[in-house]
N, CA and C atoms of all chains as a GROMACS GRO file, in nm:
protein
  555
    1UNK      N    1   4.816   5.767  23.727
    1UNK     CA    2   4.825   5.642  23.651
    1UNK      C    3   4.932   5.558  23.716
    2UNK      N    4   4.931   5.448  23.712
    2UNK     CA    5   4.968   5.318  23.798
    2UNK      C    6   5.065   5.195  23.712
    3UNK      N    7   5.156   5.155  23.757
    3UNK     CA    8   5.180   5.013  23.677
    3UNK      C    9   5.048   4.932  23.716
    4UNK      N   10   5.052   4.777  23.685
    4UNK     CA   11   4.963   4.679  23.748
    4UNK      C   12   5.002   4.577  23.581
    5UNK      N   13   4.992   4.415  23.687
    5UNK     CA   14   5.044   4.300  23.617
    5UNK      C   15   4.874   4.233  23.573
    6UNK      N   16   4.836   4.172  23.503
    6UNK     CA   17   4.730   4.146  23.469
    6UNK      C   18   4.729   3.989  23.520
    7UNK      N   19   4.634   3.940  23.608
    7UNK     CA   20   4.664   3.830  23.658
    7UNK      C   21   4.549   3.725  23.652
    8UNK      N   22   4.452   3.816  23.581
    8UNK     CA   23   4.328   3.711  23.594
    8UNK      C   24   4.248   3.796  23.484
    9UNK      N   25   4.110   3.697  23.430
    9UNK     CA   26   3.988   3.792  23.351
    9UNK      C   27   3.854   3.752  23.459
   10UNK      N   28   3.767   3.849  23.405
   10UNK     CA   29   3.660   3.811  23.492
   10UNK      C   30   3.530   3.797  23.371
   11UNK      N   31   3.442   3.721  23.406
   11UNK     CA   32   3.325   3.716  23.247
   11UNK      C   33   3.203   3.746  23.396
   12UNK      N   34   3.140   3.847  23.330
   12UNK     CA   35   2.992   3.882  23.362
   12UNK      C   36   2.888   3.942  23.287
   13UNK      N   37   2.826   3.815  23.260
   13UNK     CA   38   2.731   3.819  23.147
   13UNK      C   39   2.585   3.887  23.221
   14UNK      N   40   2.607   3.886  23.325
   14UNK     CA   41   2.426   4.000  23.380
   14UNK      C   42   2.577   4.141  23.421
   15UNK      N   43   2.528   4.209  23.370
   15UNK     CA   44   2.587   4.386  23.434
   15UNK      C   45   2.558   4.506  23.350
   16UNK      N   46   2.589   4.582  23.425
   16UNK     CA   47   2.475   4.711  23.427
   16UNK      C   48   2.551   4.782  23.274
   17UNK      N   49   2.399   4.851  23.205
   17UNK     CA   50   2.394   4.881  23.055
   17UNK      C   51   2.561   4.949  23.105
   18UNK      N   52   2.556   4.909  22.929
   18UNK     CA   53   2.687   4.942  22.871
   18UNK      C   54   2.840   4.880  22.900
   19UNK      N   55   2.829   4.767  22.971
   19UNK     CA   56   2.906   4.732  23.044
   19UNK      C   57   2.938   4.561  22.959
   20UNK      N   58   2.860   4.549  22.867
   20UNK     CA   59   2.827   4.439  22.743
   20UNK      C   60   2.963   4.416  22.701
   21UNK      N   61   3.033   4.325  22.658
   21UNK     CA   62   3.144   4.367  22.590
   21UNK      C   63   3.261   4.373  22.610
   22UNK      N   64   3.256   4.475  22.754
   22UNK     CA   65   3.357   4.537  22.796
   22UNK      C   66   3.470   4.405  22.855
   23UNK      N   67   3.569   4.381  22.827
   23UNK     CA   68   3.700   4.302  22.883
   23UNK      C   69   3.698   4.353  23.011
   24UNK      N   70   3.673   4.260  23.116
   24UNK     CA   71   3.733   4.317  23.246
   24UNK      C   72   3.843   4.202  23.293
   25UNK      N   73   3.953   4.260  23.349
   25UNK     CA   74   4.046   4.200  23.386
   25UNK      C   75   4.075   4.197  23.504
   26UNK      N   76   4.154   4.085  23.591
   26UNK     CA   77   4.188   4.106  23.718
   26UNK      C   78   4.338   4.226  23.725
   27UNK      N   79   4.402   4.296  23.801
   27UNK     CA   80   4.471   4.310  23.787
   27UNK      C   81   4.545   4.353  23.930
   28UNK      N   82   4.677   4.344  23.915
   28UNK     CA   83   4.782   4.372  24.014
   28UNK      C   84   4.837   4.474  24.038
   29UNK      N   85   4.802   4.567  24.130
   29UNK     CA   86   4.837   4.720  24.132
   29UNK      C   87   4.998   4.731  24.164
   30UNK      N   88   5.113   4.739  24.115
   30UNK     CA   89   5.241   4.762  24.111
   30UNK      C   90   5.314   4.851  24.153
   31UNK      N   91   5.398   4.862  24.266
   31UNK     CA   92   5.528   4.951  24.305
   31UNK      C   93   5.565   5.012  24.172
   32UNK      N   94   5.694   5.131  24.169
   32UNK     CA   95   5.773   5.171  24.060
   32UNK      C   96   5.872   5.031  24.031
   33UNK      N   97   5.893   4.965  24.149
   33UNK     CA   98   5.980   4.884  24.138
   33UNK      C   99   5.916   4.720  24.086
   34UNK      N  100   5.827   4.740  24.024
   34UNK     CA  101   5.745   4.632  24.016
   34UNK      C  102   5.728   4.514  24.102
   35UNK      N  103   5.718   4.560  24.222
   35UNK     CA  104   5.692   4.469  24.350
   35UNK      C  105   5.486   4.476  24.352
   36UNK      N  106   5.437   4.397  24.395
   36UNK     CA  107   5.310   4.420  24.420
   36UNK      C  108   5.274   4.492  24.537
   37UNK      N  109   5.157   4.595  24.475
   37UNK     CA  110   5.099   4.665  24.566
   37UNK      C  111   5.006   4.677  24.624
   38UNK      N  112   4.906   4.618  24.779
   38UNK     CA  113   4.830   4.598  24.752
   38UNK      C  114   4.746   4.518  24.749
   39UNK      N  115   4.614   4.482  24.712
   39UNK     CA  116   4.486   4.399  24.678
   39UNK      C  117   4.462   4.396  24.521
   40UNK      N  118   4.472   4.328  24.429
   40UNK     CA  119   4.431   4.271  24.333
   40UNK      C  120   4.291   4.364  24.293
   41UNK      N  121   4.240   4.422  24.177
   41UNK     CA  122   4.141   4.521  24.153
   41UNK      C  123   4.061   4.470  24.014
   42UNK      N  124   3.935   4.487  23.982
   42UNK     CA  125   3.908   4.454  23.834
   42UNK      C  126   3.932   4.590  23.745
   43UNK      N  127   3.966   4.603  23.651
   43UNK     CA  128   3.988   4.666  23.558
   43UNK      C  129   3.942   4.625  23.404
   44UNK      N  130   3.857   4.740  23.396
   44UNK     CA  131   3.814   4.766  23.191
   44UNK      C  132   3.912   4.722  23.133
   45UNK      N  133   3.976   4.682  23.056
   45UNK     CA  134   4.077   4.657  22.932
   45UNK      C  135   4.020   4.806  22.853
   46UNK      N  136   4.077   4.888  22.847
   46UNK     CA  137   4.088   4.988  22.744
   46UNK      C  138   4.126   4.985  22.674
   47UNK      N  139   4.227   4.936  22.610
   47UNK     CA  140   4.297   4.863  22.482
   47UNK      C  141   4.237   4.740  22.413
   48UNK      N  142   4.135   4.677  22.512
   48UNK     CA  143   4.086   4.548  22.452
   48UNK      C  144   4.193   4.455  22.426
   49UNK      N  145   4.341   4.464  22.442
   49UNK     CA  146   4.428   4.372  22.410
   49UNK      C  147   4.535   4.314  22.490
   50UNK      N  148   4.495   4.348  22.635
   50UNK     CA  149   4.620   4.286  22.761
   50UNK      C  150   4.585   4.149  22.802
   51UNK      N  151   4.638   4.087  22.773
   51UNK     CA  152   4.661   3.946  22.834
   51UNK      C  153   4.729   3.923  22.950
   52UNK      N  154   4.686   3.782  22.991
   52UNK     CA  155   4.780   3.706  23.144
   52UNK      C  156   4.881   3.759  23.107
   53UNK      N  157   4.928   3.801  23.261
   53UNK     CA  158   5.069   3.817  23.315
   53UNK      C  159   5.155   3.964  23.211
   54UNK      N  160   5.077   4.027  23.157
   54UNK     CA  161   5.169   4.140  23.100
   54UNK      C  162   5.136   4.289  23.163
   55UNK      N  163   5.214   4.348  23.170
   55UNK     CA  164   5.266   4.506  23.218
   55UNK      C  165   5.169   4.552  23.150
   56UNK      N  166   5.100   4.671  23.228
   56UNK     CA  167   4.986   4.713  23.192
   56UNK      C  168   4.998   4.889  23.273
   57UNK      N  169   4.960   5.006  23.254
   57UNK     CA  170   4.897   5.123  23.300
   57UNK      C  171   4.760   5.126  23.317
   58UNK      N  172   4.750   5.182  23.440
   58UNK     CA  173   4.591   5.176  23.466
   58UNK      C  174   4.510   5.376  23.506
   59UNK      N  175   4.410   5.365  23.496
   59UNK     CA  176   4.367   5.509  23.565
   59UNK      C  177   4.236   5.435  23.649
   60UNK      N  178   4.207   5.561  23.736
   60UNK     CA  179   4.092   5.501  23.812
   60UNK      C  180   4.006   5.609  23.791
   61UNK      N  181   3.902   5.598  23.836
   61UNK     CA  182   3.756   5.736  23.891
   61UNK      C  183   3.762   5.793  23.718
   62UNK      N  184   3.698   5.910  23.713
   62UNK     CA  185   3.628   5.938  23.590
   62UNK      C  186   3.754   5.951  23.462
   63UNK      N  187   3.865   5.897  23.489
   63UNK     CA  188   3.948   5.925  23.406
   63UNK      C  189   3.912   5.764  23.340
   64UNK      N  190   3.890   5.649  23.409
   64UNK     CA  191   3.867   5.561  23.374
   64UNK      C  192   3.719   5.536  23.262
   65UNK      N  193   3.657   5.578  23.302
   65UNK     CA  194   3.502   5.547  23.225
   65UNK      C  195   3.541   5.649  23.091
   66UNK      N  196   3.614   5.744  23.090
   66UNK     CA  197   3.686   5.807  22.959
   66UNK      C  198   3.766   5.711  22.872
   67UNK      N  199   3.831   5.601  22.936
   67UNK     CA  200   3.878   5.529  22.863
   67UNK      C  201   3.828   5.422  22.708
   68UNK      N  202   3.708   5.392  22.772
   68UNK     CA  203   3.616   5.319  22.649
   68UNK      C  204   3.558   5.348  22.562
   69UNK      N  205   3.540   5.284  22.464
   69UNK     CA  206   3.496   5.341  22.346
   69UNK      C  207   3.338   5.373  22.375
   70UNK      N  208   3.287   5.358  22.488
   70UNK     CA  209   3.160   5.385  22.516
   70UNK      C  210   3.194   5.494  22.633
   71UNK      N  211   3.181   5.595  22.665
   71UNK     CA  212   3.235   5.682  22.758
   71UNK      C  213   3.101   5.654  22.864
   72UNK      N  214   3.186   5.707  22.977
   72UNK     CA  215   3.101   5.716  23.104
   72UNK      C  216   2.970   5.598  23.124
   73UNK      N  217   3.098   5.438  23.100
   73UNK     CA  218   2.991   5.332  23.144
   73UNK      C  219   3.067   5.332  23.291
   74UNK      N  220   2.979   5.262  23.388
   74UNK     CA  221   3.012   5.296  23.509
   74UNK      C  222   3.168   5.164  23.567
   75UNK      N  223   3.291   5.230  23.508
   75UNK     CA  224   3.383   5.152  23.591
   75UNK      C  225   3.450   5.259  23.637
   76UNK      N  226   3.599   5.195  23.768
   76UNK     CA  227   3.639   5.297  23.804
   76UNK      C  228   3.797   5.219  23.811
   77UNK      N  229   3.813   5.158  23.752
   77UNK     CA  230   3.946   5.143  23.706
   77UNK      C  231   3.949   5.118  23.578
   78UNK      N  232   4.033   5.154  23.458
   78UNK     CA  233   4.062   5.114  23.319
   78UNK      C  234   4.211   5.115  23.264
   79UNK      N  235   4.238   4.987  23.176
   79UNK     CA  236   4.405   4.961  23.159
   79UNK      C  237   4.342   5.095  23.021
   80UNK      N  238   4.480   5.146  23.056
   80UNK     CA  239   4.494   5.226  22.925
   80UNK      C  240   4.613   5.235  22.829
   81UNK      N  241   4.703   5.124  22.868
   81UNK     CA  242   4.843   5.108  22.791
   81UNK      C  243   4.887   4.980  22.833
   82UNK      N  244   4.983   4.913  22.721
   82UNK     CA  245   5.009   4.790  22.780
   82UNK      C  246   5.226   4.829  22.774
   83UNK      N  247   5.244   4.857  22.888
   83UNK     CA  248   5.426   4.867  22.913
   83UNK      C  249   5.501   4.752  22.851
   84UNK      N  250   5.573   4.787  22.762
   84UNK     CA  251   5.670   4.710  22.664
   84UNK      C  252   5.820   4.732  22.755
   85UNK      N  253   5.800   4.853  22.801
   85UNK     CA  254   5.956   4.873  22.912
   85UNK      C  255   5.957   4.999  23.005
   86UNK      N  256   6.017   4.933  23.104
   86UNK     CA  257   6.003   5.058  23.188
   86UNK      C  258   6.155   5.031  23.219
   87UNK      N  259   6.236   5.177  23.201
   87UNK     CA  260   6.396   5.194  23.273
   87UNK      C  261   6.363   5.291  23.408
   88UNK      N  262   6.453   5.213  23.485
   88UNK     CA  263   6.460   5.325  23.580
   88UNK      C  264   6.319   5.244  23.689
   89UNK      N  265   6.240   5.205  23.674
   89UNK     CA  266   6.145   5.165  23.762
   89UNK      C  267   6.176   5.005  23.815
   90UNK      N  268   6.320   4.935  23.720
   90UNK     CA  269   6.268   4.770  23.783
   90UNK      C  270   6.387   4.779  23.926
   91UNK      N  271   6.408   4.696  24.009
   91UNK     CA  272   6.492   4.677  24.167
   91UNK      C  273   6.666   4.731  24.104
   92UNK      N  274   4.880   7.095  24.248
   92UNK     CA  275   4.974   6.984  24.199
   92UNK      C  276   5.130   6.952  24.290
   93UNK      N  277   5.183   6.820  24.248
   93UNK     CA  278   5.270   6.770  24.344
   93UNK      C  279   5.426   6.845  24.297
   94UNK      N  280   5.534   6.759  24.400
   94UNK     CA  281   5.610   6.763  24.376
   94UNK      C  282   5.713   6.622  24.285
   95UNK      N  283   5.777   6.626  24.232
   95UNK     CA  284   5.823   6.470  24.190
   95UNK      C  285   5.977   6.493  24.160
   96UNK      N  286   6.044   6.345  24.115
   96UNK     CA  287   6.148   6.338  24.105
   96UNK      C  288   6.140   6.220  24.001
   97UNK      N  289   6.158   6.262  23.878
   97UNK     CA  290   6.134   6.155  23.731
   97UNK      C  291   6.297   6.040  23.779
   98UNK      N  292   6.218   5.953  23.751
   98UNK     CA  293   6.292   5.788  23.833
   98UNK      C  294   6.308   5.746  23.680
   99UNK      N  295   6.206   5.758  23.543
   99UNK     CA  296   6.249   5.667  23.447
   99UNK      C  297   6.143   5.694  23.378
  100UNK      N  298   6.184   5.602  23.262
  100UNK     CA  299   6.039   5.621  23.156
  100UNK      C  300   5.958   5.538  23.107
  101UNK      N  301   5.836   5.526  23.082
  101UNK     CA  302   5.756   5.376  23.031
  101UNK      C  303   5.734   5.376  22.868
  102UNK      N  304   5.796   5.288  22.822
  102UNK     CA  305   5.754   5.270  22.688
  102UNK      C  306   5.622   5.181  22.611
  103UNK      N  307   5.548   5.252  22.560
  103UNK     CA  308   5.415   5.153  22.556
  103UNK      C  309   5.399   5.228  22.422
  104UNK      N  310   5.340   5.076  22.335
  104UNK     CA  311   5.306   5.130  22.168
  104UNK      C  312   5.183   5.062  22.184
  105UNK      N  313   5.119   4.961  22.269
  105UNK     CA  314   4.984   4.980  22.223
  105UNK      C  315   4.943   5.071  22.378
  106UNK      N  316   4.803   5.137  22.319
  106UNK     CA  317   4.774   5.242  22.464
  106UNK      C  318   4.636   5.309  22.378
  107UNK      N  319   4.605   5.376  22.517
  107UNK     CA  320   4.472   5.463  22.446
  107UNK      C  321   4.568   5.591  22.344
  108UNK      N  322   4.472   5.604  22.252
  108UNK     CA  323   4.528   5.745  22.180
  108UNK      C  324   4.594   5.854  22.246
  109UNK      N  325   4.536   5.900  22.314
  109UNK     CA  326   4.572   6.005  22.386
  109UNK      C  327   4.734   6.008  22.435
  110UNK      N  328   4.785   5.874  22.433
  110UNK     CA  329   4.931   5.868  22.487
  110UNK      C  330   4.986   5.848  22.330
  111UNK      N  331   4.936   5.842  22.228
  111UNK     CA  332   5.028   5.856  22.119
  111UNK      C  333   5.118   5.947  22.090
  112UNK      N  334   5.248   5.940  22.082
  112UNK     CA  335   5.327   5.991  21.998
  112UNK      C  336   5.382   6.142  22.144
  113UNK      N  337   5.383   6.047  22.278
  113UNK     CA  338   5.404   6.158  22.357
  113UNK      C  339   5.480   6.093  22.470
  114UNK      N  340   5.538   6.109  22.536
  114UNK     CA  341   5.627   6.094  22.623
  114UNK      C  342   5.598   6.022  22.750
  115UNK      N  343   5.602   5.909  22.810
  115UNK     CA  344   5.520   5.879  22.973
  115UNK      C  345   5.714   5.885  23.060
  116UNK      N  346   5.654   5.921  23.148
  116UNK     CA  347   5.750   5.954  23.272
  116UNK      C  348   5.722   5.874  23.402
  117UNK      N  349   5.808   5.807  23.457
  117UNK     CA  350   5.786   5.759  23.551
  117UNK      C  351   5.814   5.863  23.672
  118UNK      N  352   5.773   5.917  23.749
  118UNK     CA  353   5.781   6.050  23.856
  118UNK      C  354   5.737   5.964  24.032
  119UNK      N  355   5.864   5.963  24.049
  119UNK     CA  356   5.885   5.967  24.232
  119UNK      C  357   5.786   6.073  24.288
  120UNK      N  358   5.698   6.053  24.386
  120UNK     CA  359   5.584   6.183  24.469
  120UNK      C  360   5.703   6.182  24.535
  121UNK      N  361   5.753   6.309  24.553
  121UNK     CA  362   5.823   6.387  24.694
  121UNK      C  363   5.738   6.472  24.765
  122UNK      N  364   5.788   6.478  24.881
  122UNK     CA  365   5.676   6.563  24.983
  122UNK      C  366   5.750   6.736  24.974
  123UNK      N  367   5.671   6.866  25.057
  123UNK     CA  368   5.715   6.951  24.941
  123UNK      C  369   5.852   6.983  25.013
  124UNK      N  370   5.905   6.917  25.149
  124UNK     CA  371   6.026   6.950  25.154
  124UNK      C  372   6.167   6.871  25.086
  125UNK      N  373   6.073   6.742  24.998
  125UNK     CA  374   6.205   6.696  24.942
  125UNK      C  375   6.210   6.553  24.944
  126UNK      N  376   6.210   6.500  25.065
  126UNK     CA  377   6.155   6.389  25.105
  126UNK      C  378   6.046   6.311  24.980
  127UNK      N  379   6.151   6.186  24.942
  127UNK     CA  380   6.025   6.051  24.917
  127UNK      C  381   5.887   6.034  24.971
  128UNK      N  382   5.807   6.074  24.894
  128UNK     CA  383   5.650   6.074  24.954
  128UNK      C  384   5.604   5.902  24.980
  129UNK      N  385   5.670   5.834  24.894
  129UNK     CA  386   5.636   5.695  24.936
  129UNK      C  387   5.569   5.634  24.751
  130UNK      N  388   5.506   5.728  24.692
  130UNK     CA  389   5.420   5.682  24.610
  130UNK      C  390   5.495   5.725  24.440
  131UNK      N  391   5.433   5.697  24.361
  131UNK     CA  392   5.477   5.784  24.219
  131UNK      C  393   5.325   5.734  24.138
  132UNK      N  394   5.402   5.822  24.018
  132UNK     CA  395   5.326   5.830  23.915
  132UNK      C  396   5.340   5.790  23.763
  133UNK      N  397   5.257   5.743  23.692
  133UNK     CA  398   5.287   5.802  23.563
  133UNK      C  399   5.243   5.869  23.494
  134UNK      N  400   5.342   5.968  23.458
  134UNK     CA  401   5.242   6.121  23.356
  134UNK      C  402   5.291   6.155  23.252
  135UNK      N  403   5.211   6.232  23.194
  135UNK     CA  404   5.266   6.204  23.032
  135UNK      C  405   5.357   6.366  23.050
  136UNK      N  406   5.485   6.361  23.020
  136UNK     CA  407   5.584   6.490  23.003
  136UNK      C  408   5.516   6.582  22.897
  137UNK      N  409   5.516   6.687  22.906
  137UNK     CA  410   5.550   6.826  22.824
  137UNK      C  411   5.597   6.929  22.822
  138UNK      N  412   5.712   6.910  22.887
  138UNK     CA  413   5.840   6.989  22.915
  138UNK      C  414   5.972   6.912  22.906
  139UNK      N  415   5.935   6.813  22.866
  139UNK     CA  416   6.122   6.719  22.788
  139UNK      C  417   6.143   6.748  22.979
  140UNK      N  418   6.084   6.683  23.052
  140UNK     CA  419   6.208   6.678  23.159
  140UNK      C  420   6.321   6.574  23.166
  141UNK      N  421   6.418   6.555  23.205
  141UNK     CA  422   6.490   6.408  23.190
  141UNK      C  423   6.502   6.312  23.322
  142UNK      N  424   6.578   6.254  23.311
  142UNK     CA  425   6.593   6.174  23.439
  142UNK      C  426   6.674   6.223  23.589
  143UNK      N  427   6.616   6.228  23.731
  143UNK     CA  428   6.681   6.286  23.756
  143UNK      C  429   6.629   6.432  23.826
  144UNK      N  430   6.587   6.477  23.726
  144UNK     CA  431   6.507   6.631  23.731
  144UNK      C  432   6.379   6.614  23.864
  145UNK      N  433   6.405   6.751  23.909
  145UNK     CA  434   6.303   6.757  23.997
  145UNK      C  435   6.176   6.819  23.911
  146UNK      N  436   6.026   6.779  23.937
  146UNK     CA  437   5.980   6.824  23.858
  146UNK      C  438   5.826   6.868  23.904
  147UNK      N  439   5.690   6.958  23.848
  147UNK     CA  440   5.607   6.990  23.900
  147UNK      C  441   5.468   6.900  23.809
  148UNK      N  442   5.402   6.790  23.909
  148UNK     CA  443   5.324   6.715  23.855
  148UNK      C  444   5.161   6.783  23.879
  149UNK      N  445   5.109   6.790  23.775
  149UNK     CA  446   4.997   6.863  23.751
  149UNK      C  447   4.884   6.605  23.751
  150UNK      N  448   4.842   6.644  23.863
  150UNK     CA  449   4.838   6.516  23.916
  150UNK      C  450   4.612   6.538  23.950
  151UNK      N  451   4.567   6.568  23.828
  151UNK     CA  452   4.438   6.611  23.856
  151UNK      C  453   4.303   6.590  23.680
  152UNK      N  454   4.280   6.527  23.650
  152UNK     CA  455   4.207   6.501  23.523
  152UNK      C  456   4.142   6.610  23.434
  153UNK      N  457   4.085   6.668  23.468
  153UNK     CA  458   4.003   6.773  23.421
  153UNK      C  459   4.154   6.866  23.326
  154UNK      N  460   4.271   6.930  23.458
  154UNK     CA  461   4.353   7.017  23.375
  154UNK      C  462   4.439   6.952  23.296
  155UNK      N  463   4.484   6.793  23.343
  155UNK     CA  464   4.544   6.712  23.225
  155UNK      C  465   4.461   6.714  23.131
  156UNK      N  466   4.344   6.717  23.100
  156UNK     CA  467   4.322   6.721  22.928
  156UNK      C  468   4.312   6.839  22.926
  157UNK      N  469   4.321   6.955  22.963
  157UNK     CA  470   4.320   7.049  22.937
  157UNK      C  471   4.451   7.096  22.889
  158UNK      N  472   4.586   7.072  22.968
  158UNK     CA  473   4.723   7.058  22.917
  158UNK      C  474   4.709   7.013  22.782
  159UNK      N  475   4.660   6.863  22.785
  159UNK     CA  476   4.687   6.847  22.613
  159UNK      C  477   4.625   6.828  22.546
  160UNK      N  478   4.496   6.923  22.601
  160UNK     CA  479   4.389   7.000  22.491
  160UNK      C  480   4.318   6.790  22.410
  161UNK      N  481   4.338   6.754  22.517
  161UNK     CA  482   4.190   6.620  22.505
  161UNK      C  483   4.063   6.585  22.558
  162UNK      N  484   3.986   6.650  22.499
  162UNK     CA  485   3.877   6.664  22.585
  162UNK      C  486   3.823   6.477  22.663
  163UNK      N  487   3.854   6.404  22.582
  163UNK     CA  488   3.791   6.282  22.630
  163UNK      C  489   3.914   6.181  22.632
  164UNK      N  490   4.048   6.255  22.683
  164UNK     CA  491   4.158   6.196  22.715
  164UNK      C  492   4.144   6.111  22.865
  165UNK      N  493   4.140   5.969  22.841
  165UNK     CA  494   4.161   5.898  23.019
  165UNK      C  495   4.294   5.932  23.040
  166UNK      N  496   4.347   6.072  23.109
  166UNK     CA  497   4.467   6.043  23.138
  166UNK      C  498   4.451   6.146  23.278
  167UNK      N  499   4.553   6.158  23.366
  167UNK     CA  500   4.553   6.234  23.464
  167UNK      C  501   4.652   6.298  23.534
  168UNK      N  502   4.795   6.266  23.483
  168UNK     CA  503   4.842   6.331  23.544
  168UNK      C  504   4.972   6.372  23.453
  169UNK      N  505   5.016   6.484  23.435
  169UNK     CA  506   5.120   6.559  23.350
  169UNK      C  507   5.244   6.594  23.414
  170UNK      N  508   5.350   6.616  23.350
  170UNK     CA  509   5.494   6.694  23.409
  170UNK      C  510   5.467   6.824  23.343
  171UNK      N  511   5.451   6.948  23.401
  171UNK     CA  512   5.391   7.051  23.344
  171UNK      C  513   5.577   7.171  23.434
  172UNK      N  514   5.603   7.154  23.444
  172UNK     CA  515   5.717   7.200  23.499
  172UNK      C  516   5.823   7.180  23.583
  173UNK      N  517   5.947   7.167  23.568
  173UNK     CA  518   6.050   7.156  23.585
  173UNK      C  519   6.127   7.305  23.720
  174UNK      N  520   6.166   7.166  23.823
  174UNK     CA  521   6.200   7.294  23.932
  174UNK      C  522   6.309   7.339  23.959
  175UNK      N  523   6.322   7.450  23.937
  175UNK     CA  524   6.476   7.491  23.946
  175UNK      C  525   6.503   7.548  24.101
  176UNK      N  526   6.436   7.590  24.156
  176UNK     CA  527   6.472   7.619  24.334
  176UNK      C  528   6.334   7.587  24.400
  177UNK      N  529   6.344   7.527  24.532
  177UNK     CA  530   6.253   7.484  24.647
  177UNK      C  531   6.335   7.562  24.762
  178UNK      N  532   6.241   7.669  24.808
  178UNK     CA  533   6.272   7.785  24.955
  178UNK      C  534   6.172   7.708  25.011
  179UNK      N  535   6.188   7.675  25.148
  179UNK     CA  536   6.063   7.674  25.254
  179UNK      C  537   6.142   7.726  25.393
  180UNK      N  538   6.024   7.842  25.455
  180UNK     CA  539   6.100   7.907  25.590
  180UNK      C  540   6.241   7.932  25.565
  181UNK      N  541   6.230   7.974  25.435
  181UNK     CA  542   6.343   8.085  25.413
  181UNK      C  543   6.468   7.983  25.434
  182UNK      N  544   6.468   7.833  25.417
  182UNK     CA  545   6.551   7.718  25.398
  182UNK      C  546   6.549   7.735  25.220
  183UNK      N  547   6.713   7.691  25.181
  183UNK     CA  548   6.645   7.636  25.026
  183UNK      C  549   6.675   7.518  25.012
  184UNK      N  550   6.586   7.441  24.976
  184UNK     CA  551   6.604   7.320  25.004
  184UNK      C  552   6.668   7.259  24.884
  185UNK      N  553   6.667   7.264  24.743
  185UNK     CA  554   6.685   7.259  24.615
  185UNK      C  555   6.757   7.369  24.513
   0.00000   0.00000   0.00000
């Protein structure tokens, strides 16, 4: 599991069953030190509740499609926490 | 599973269930002689490690929910032990 800054949403109204619904977000894969890491990735909202620009945990591959309330729709990244604080990880 | 070095901790109250009411660790990857691997993690503790501590990251999905007994937990990677000596070639490194 990963930091990552949430920097964008994405809307796709044609995609594959089960995928209806689902919040996908842009997001920013993050150092410990919250420097960016990286290429920019889409990500499930697993929480359904991360907005622009906030601290976010992510998982990827089948830990991700575990994340939704619909299991094993086909993504391979999903936020699964939104970071209120991290000690010890900022410069 | 890896080696790590817990750097800090993440506090998060909204999250999937599975992280309720449990501990996230921020964990430095060290390589197994010691050395900064370059990367880290976050895993959910179950061994109270603290800051500081060298520690053994169980860094694999299937036995993280198996650690904390979630079968349909998105989570993947755990602090499942705490290292008290690192020998390699009869060096101790720790």
């Amino acid at each position: 599991m990963q930091l990552g800054r949430v920097v964008g949403t994405v809307v796709a109204t044609t995609a594959y069953r089960g995928l209806e619904g689902v919040p996908l977000l842009i997001v920013q894969p993050l150092e410990r030190d919250l420097t960016p890491r990286g290429r920019p990735l889409v990500a499930a909202d697993g929480v359904a509740m991360a907005g622009p620009g906030e601290l976010v945990y992510f998982v990827a591959s089948r830990e991700a499609s575990l994340a939704l309330p619909v299991t094993f729709v086909p993504v391979d990244h999903a936020i699964v926490g939104i970071v209120d604080a991290v000690d010890g990880g900022g410069p | 599973m890896k080696i790590g070095r817990v750097a800090g901790t993440v506090v998060s109250t909204i999250n999937s269930p599975v992280f309720d009411g449990r501990r996230l660790l921020l964990v430095d990857l060290l390589t197994a002689t010691g050395e900064p691997a370059g990367g880290y993690v976050i895993a959910i503790d179950v061994v109270d490690a603290g800051p500081g501590e060298t520690v053994l990251v169980l860094d694999e999905g299937n036995s993280a929910r198996q650690v904390l007994e979630e079968p349909n937990g998105p989570v993947r990677a755990v602090v499942v032990g705490i290292v008290d000596e690192l020998t390699i070639d009869g060096r101790r490194l720790l």
